[in-house]
C-alpha positions as CSV (number, residue, x, y, z in Angstrom):
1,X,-16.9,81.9,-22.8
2,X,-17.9,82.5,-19.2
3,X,-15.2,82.2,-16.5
4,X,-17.0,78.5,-15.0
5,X,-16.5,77.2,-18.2
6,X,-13.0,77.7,-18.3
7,X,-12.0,76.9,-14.8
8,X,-13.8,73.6,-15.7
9,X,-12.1,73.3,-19.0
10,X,-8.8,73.6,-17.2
11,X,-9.6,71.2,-14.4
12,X,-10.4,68.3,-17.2
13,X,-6.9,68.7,-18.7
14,X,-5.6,68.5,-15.7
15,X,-7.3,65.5,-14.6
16,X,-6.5,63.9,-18.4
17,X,-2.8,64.9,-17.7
18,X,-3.0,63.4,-14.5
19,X,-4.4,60.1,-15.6
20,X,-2.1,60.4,-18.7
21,X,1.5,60.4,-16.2
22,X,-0.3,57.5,-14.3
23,X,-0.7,55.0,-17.4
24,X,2.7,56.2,-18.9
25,X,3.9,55.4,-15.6
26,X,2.2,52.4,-15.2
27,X,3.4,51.0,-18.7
28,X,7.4,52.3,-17.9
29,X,7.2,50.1,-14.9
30,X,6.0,47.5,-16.3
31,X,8.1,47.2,-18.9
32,X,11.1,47.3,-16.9
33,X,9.7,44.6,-14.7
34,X,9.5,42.4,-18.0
35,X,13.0,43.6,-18.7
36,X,14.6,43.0,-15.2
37,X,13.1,39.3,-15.1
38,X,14.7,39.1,-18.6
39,X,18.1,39.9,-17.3
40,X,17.8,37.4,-14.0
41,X,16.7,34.8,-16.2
42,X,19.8,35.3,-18.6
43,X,22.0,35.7,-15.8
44,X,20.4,32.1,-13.7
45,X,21.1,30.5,-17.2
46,X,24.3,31.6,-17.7
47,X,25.2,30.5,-14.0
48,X,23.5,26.8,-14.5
49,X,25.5,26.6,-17.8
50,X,28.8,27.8,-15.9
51,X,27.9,25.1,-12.8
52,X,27.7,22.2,-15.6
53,X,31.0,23.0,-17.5
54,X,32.2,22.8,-14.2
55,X,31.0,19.3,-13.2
56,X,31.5,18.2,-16.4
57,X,35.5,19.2,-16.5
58,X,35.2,17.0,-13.2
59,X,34.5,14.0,-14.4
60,X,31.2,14.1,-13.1
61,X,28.2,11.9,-15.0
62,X,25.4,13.8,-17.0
63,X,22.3,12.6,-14.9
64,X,24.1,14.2,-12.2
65,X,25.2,17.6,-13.4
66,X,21.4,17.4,-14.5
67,X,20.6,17.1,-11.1
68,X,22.7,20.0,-9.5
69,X,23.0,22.6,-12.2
70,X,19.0,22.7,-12.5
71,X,19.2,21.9,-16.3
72,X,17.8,19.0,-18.4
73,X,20.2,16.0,-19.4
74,X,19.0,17.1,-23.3
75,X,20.8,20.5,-22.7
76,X,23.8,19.0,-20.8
77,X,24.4,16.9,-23.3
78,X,24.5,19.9,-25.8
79,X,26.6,21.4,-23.6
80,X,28.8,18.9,-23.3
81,X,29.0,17.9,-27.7
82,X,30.0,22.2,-27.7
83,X,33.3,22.0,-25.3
């Protein structure tokens, strides 16, 4: 094997290697973009469900705990037949 072909052998791998790290890096951030909107979803749910317990142990009517803890009057009526 003649020395050209081997300094263009190695400079392939290294450009596969290269474009190899991007795409793994590429998928890994990815991914944890999917799995940090996960998270701040769960956490904005947990806060909307924490908002209409709240209003609720005030008295306060299901249209309007709709209205200011962001959820449906379906789910705060769930919420409310689980206390």
């Amino acid at each position: 094997m003649a020395l050209s072909q081997v300094y263009q052998n190695r400079e392939e791998v290294q450009s596969m290697l290269v474009n190899a790290i991007a795409r793994d890096r590429k998928k890994m951030y990815k991914e944890g973009k999917q799995e940090g909107l996960k998270e701040g979803n769960r956490g904005g749910l947990k806060e909307k469900l924490r908002i209409a317990r709240s209003l609720r142990a005030r008295d306060m009517a299901i249209p309007d705990i709709a209205e200011n803890s962001g959820l449906s009057e379906e789910a705060v009526q769930e919420i409310i037949q689980k206390l």
